[in-house]
N, C-alpha and C positions, 0 to 999 in steps of 0.2 A: 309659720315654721315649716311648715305640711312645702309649703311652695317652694319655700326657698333650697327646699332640699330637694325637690326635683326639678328646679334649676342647676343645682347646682350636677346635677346628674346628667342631666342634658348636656351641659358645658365640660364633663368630663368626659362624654361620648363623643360629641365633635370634634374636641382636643385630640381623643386617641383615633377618631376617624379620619383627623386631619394627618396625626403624626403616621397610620400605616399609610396614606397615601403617598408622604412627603418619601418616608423609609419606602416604598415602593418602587418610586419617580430614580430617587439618590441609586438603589440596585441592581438597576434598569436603566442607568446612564453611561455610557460611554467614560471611563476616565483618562485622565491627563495620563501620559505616558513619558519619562524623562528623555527618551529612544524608542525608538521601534525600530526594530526587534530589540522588546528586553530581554537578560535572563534572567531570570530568579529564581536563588537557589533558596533551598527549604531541607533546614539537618535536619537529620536522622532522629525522632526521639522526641520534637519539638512539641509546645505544646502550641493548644491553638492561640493562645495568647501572646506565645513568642512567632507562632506562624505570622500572623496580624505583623508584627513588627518586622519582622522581616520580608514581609511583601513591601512595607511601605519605607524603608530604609532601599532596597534594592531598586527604587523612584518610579512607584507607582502615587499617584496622588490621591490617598484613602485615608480615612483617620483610622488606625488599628482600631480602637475601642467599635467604630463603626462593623469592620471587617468580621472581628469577633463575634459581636451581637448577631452578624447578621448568619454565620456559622452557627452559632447556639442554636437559635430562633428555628433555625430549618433540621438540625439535628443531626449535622455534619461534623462537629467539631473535633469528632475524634477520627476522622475519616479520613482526614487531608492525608497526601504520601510524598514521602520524601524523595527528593528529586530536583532537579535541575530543568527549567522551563523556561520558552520561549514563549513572550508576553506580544502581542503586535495589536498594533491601534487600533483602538473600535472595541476591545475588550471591556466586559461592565463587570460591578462587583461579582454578580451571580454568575455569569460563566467565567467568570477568571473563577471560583470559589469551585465550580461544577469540575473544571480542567486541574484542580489541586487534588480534588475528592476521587478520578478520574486515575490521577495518575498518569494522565499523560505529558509524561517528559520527554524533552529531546533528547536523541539519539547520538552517539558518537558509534564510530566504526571502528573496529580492529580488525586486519588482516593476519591473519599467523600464517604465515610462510613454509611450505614447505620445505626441510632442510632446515628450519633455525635449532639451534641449541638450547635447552633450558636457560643456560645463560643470557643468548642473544631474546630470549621469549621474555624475559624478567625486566632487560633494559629496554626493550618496545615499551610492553606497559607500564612501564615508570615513565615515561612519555607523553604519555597519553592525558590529551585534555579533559578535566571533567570528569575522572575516575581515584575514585580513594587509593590511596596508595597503603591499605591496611598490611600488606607483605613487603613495605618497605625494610623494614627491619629485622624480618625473620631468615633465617636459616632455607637452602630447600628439604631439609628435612620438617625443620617447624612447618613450613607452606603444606610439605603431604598431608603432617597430620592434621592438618585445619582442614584440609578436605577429606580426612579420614581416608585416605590411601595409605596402606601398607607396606608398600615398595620401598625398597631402602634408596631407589633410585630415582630421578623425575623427569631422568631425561627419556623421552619418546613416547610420554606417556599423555600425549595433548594433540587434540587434532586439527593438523593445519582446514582452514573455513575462515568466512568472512563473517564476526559475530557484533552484532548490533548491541550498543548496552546504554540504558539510560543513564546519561550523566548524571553526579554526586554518586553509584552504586560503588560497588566494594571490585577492586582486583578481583578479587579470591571468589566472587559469583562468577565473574567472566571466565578462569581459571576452572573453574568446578566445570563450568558447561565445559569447557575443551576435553577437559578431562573423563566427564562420561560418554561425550562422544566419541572419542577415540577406544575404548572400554565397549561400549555398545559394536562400533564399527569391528573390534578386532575379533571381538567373540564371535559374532554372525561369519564372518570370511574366516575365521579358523575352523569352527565346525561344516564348512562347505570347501575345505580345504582337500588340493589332490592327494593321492594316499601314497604313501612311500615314499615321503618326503625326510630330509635326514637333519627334522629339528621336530625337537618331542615337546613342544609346549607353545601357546599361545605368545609367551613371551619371548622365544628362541625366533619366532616366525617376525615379531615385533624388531629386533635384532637385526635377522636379516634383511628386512624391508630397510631398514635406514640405511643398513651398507649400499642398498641398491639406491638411494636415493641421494646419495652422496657422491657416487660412481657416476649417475646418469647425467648423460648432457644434452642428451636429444631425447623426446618421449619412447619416438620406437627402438633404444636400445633395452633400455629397461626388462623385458622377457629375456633378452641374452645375456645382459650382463647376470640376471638372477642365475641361467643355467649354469654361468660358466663358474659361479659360488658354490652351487651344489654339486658341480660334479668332483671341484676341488677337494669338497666336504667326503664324499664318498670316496675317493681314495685315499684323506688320509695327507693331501698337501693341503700345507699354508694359505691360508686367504691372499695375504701380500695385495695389499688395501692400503693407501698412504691414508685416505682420510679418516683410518681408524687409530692412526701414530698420530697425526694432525690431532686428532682428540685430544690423544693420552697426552699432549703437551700444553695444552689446556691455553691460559692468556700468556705461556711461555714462546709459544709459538711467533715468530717473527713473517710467515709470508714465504719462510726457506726455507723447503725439508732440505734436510742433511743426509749425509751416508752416516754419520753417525749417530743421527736421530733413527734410520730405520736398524741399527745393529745394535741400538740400548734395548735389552728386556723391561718390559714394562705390561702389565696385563692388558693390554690395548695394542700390542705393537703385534701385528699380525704376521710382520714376517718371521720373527723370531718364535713365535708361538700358536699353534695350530688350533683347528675349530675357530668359534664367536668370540670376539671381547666379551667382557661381562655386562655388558648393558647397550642399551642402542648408545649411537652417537649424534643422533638428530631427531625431529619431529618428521617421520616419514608422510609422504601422502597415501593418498585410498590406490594411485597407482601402483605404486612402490609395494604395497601392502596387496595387491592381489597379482602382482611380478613373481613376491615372496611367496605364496600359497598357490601360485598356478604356473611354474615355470613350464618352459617350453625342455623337450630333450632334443639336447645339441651335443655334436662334440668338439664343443670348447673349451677348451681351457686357459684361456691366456685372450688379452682384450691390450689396444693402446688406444689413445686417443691420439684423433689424425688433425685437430686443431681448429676443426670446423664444429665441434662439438658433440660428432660423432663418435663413434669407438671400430674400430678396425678387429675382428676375430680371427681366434688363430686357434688350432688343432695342436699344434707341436711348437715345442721351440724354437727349433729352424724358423718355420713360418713367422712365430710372435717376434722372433729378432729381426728378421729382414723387415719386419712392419717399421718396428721400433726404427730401424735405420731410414725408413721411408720417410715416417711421420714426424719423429721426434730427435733432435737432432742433441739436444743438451741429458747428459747424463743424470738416470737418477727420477726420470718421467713416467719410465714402463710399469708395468704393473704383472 
């Protein structure tokens, strides 16, 4: 009996000496790939049991229960991250499992534009491949307070950059980053900001950079056009900014300002009403944004564009009309 029992002990060493080698060989093999380059996506929340099933649903050739065990066994299984990944041939169980634990997913790219409108910024990333659309159906006020921003307003408050985000993530992560980086950026360049400047807050400075960024059609106007807003500012005239009526007319807006578009009162219609709109009108850049906080002293007052992209200055009215008659021939362009 004495024998047969370490036989039989023998025979269940070799068996399990045989099966880590075999589970060894099978973990450490190359698997079938349906494509190369696969993606495989992996929700949010999954377990490893549903991960297993979804690596081999998304055609990798693994048996789950294999994948899983092999996840337990190492002490990864709560490890894996969700995410969106590119699979390419010659991957084995254990660096495909190492690259899930890793988290290293592929990448998609968002460019935020300088100039876009909270609007045009929302229909971008609803766009966008490979990103949750979790603000598809909120409000921009719902969207602030998911990112626990305060403002009653959302526009200008994101900073145009090129941001990298693993696909399957959330909007509203990509969303957060623009958002403290424009927060970060404006605090730093407000407190180093020139003195006797005639906007009393971070946000008034935020304001006027988008005016300037609106206006600008060439880089090197940008310091003039800013001067020629503060000096407006310090006497006491009208901004008279079309692309701050172009706002307040919102998807009304057709492509044609009117003379009756600029002669409706509306809290954004600048010629009718003096000082800032009440909020930016665009996502300014870092340019725009130290235009605003570092102008130059000029004496201008009055600016056209000569159709080259440029802006033509002018001291006096005389001066700005003979521009206007120079450069802009159709009524209703000058500024």
């Amino acid at each position: 009996m004495r024998l047969f029992f370490r036989r039989l002990l023998l025979a269940v060493t070799l068996l399990g000496l045989i099966f880590a080698l075999v589970l060894a060989w099978r973990v450490n093999t190359p698997l079938a790939l349906r494509s190369s380059p696969l993606e495989i996506e992996i929700e949010q929340g999954s377990s490893m049991r549903q991960v297993a099933r979804q690596v081999a649903a998304s055609g990798v050739d693994i048996n789950p229960w294999l994948f899983e065990a092999l996840a337990r066994a190492s002490g990864h299984a709560s490890r894996v991250k969700a995410g969106s990944y590119e699979i390419l041939e010659g991957v084995t169980p254990w660096t495909l499992l190492q690259k899930l634990v890793r988290g290293d997913a592929s990448q998609g790219e968002f460019v935020l534009v300088d100039g876009w409108t909270f609007r045009r910024l929302r229909e971008e990333l609803a766009r966008l491949p490979g990103l949750k659309a979790d603000t598809a159906n909120l409000s921009d006020q719902e969207v602030l307070a998911r990112l626990g921003v305060s403002a009653s307003n959302a526009e200008g408050l994101f900073m145009p950059d090129t941001y990298f985000y693993a696909k399957g993530g959330s909007d509203l992560a990509l969303l957060a980053r623009a958002q403290r980086a424009m927060a970060r950026h404006l605090d730093g360049a407000w407190s180093k900001r020139d003195p006797d400047l005639p906007v009393s807050s971070p946000y008034e400075a935020l304001i006027m950079a988008s005016l300037i960024e609106k206006e600008t059609g060439i880089a090197e106007d940008r310091p003039r056009i800013a001067s020629v807003f503060y000096n407006r500012l310090r006497i006491g005239m009208p901004l008279q900014t079309d692309p701050t009526v172009i706002y307040g007319l919102g998807p009304n807006f057709d492509g044609n300002l009117r003379k009756a578009d600029l002669q409706a009162d509306t809290p954004y219609n600048t010629y009718t009403r003096r000082g800032l709109p009440p909020t930016p009108i665009a996502m300014p850049s870092e340019a725009a944004l130290a235009a605003a906080l570092h102008p130059p002293r000029t004496p201008y007052l009055y600016f056209v564009a000569r159709g080259d992209g440029s802006s033509e200055f002018s001291r006096t009215l005389d001066e700005h009309n003979r521009a206007v008659a120079r450069y802009q021939k159709r009524k209703g362009n000058n500024r």
